[in-house]
Every structure is written in structure tokens, then in C-alpha cells.
C-alpha positions as CSV (number, residue, x, y, z in Angstrom):
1,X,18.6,1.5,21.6
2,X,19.0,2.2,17.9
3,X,16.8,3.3,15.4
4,X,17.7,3.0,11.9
5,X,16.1,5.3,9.5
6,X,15.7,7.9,6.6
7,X,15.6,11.7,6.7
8,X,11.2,12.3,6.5
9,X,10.1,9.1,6.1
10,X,7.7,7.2,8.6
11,X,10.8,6.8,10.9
12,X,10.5,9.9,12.1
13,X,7.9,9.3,14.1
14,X,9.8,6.8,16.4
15,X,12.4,9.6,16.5
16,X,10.3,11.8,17.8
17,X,8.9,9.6,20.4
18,X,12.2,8.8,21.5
19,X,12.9,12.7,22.0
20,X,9.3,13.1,23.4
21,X,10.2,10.1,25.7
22,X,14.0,11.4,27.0
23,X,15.5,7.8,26.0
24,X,19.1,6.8,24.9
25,X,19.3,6.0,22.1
26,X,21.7,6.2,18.4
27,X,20.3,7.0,15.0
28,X,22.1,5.1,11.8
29,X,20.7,6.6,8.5
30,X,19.5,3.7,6.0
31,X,20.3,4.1,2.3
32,X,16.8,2.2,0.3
33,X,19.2,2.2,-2.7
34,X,22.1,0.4,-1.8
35,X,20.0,-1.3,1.5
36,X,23.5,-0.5,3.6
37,X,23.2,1.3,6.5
38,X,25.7,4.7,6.7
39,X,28.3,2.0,8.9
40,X,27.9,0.1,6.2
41,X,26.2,-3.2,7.4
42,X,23.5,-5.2,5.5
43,X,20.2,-3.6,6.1
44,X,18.0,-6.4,5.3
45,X,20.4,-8.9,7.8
46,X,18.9,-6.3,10.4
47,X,15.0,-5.9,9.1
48,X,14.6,-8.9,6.5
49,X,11.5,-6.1,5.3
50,X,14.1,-3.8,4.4
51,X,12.0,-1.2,5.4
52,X,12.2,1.8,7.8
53,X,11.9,2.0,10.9
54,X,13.8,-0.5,12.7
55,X,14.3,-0.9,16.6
56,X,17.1,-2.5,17.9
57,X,16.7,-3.1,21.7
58,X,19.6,-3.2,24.5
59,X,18.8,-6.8,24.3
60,X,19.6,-7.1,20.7
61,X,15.8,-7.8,19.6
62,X,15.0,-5.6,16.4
63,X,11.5,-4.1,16.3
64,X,10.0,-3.0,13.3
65,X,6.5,-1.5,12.1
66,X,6.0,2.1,13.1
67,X,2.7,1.7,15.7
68,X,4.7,-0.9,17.3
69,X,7.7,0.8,18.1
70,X,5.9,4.0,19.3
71,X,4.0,2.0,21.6
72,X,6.5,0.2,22.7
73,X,8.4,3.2,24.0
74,X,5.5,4.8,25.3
75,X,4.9,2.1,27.6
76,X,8.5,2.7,29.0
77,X,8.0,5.6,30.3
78,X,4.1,5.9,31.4
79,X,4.8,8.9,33.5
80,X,5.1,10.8,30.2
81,X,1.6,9.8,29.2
82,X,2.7,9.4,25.1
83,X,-0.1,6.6,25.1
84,X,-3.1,5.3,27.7
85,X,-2.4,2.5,29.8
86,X,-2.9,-0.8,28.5
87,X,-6.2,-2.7,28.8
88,X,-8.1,0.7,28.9
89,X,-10.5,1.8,26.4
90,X,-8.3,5.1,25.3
91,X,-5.7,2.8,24.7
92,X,-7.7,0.8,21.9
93,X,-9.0,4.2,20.6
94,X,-5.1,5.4,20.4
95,X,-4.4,1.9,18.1
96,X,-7.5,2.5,16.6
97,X,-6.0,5.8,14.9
98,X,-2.6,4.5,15.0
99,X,-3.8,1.9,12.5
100,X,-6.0,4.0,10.6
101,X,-2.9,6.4,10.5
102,X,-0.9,3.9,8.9
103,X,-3.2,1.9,6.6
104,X,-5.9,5.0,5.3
105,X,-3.5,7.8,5.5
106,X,0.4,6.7,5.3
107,X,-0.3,4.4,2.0
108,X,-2.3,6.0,0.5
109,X,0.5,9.0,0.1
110,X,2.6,6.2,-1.9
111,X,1.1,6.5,-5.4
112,X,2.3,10.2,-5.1
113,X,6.1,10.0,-4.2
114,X,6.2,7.6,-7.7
115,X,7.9,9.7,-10.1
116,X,6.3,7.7,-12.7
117,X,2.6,8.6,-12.0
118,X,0.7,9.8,-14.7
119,X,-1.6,12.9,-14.0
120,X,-4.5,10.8,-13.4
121,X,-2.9,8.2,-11.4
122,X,-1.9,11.5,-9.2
123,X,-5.3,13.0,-9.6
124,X,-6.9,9.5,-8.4
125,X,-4.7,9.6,-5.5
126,X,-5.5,13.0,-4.1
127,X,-9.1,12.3,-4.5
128,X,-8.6,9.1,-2.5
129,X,-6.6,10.7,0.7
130,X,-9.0,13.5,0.6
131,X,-12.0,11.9,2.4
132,X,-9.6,10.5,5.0
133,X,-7.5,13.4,5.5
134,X,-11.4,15.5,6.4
135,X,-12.4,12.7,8.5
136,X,-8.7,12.8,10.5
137,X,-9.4,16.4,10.9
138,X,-13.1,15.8,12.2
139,X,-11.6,13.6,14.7
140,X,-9.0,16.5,15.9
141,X,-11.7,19.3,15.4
142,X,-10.5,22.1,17.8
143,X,-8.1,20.4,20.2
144,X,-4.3,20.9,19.9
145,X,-3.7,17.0,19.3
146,X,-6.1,14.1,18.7
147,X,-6.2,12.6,22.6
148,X,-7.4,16.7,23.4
149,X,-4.6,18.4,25.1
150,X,-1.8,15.6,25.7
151,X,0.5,14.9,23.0
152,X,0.8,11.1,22.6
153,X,2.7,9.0,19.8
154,X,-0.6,9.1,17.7
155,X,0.2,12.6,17.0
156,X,3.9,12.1,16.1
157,X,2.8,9.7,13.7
158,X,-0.1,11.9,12.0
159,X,2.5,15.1,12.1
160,X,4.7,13.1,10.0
161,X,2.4,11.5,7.3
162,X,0.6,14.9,6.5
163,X,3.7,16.5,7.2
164,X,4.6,14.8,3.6
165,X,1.6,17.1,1.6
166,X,4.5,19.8,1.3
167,X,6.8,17.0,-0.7
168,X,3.8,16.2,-3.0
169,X,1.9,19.2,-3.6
170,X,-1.2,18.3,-1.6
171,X,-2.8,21.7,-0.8
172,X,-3.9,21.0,3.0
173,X,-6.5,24.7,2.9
174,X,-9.3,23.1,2.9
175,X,-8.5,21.8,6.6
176,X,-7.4,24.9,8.9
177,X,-6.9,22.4,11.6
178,X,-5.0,20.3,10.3
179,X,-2.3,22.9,8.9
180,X,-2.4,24.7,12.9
181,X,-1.8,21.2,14.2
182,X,1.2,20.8,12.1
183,X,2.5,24.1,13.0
184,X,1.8,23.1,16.7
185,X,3.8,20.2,16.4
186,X,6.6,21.1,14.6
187,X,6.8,23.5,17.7
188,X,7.7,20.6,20.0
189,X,11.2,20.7,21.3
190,X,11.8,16.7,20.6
191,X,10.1,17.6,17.4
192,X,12.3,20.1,16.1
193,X,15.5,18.1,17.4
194,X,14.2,15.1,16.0
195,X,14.0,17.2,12.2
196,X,17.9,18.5,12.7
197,X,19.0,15.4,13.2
198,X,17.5,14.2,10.4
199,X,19.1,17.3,8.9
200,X,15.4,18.0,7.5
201,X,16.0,21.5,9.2
């Protein structure tokens, strides 16, 4: 397998389930400028989105969307436990904050990596993550990740979004949780190889 991505963004939570997993795989670094990949093919020919991450299987199938592809490699290797087994309620509770991850959490950190944001637009922003970011942190509470005690992809996915609050300048004080769990996670063996080879570290 191959995952194409860029250092930090959302792809580096299929990178880290890939490490978490213990699958082969390659890593080709996407430029969003040029849209070449660093062997210089056509990014877009591979994702037509153009957007990080992308999956290419053995079989030459290309998966795309973040809470895909991390489920999709969690249900490889069940015996790691990186996501419930299909059909069960845990499982629909994992996609359930998988999705609110990605639609409450992960876009609503856009407005603040655009270097043309006015202070209010900013402002506006922050004020709009902050209510989701508290009720993420309700849901984690006083457990090391949000399924309790087992790590699962959900986790690699949160770690990375609120991971980019350092980038923008989004104080995370008011939730104590929430800056233990990142600190917990960034712990993680596949983690922390994940972020060198992303040469983040």
C-alpha cells in the first residue's frame, strides 16, 4: 500500500494507523501547489479530489477520505482492536465520532490556516470550534482515549485535528483533557514514527 500525503495535514492520521496497525506500506509526499507528487506523477490522475489522503491498495484501487481509510485498515487487522467489529453498536458510535471529527472539528479549523482572515473572521472561527472542541472533551472526560482505555483510529484522527491548535494559536487551557490526551498520544510509538517521517519531529 501507499499513502500519499502532506507533513501535518489530515493524512496523518492514516499514517498513524498504518504504524498502529504494523502494515507495509510507502509514503509519497504530495505538493498542493504544483499537485505533483515528490516522484513527480499527476496527483489529481491518482485522487481526481486532489486532496490528501489517498490510499492506493496492492490491487491498484485508490481510497480516499480520511474515516474511510482508517477504517478500512482497522478492519485488516481486528486483532489489533483500532476499531469495533462491524455490525456492533461501538462500531456506529466509533463512525459517529469519526464523522463528527471530520465535519464539526476538522473544517471548522479551515477559516484559520487562511492567511487572508481578517481578525474577526479568526475571532468567529474560534468561537465556532469552541463549543465542539468542550463537547469532544466531555465525551473523553477522564479516560486516556475516547473508546476508554483502547486506542482506536478515532483517536489518531482527533490527535491530529486538535493537534493543529499549536499552528493556529488556539489556546486548548480551558480543556486539561484534551491537552493530557494529546501528550498521551504523541507518546505512541507509531505515533512518534509516524511525525519523523513526516519530518514534523
Amino acid at each position: 500500500m501507499k499513502l500519499y500525503f502532506s507533513p501535518g495535514a489530515c493524512s496523518l492520521s492514516p499514517h498513524i494507523v498504518l504504524n498502529e496497525a504494523g502494515l507495509a506500506h510507502t509514503i509519497e509526499r504530495v505538493n498542493f501547489g504544483t499537485k505533483l507528487t515528490a516522484s513527480g506523477a499527476d496527483f489529481k490522475a491518482i485522487n481526481p479530489k486532489g486532496s490528501v489522503p489517498a490510499l492506493q491498495l496492492d490491487d491498484g484501487n485508490v481510497l480516499t477520505e480520511g474515516a474511510v481509510i482508517v477504517q478500512y485498515l482497522a478492519d485488516l487487522v481486528p486483532g489489533k482492536n483500532l476499531a469495533p467489529a462491524v455490525g456492533t453498536m461501538p462500531r456506529y458510535r466509533l463512525m459517529e465520532t469519526l464523522n463528527f471529527i471530520s465535519t464539526e472539528l476538522h473544517k471548522s479549523f479551515s477559516p484559520l490556516f487562511n492567511p487572508a482572515a481578517t481578525d474577526a473572521a479568526r475571532e468567529a472561527a474560534i468561537k465556532h470550534l469552541q463549543p465542539r472542541i468542550s463537547f469532544i472533551s466531555r465525551q473523553l472526560g477522564d479516560e486516556d482515549y475516547l473508546g476508554g482505555k483502547q486506542f482506536t483510529v478515532a483517536d489518531a484522527y482527533l490527535f491530529v485535528v486538535l493537534s493543529w491548535s499549536a499552528r493556529v494559536k488556539l489556546s486548548l487551557a480551558d480543556w486539561p483533557n484534551i491537552q493530557a490526551f494529546l501528550t498521551r498520544v504523541a507518546a505512541r510509538p507509531a505515533v512518534h514514527a509516524a511525525m519523523v517521517a513526516e519530518g514534523l519531529i
